[in-house]
N, C-alpha and C positions, 0 to 999 in steps of 0.2 A: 271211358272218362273216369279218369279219381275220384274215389271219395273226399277229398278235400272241394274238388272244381265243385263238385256233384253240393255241396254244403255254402260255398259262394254262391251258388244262383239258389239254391232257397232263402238264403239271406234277403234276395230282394223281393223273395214275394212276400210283399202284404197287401192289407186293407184295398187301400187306396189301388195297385194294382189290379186285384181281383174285381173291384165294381170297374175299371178300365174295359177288362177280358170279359167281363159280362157283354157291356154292348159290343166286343166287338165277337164273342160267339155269338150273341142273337144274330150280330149282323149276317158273318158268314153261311150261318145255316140257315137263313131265312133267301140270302142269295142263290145257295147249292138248290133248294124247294122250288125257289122262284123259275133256274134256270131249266131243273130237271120235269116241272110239270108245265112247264111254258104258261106260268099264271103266277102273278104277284102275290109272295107269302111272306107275312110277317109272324115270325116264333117266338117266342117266348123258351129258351130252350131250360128241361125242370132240373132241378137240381139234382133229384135219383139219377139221370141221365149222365150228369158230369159227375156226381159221385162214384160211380160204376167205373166211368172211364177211367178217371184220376186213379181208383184201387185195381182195374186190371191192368196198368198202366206201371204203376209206381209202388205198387201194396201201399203199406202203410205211410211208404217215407214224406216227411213235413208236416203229418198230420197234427206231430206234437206243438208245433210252434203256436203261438198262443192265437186266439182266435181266428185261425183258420181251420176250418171241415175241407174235408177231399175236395168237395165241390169249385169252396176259394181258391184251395192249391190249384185246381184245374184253368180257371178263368185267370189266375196271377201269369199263372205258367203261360199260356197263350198269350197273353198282353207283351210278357217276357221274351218271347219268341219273335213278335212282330217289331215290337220295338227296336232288340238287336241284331233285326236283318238276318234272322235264320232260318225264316219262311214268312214269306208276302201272304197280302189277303189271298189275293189270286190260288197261290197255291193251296192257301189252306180252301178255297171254294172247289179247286179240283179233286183234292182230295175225298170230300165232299159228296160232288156228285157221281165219283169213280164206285163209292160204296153203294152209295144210292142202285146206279146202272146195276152193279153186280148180287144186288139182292133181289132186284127186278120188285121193289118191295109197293104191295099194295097200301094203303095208309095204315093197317095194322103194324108192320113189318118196317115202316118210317123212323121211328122212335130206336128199330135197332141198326138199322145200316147210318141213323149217323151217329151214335156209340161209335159203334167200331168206326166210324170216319174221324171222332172225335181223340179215339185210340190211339188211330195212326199219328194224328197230329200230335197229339201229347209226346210220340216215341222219337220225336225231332226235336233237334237242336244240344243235345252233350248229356241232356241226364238219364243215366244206367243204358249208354251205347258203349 
């Protein structure tokens, strides 16, 4: 994708986006938890977590924009995603529990397989494909 396209969609992340992508990552990864240990989870997901994603994900870019940290780019950028039909919840819940299954991760090892689920989702939808 251009660096021009790649500069249109940080444009719309903001504020108000970002607290959008908040509930709906707590959503989707309280779903992926919920489905992968056959027990109702509600998360909280911390921000070191989407900080991490959003920088191995994107490095720096959007960080300058004014009151957003990695973390808001990360929550903006997923509200961004769902919004303009570039991946459903559904998908981002498979996503989800694909890492989960593949880390085989005891609840220590939670916190990292969905990073890297968080990862993948982040590397969907035009910016730096």
């Amino acid at each position: 994708m251009k660096e021009r396209d790649n500069k249109k969609i940080y444009q719309k992340l903001d504020k108000n986006l970002a607290k959008f992508g908040d509930s709906i990552v707590n959503f989707v990864v309280s779903a992926a938890l919920t489905i992968f240990y056959k027990k109702p989870q509600g998360v909280k997901v911390k921000n070191h977590v989407l900080r991490s994603a959003w920088l191995n994900t994107h490095n720096r870019l959007g960080v300058r924009k004014p009151f957003l940290m990695p973390e808001d780019l990360a929550e903006a950028y997923i509200a961004y995603l769902w919004l303009t039909h570039k991946l459903s919840i559904e998908d981002m819940i498979k996503i989800l529990i694909s890492h989960l299954v593949n880390l085989k991760p005891d609840p220590k090892r939670t916190e990292e397989a969905i990073k890297r689920g968080l990862e993948e989702i982040l590397r969907k939808g035009g910016i730096n494909e």
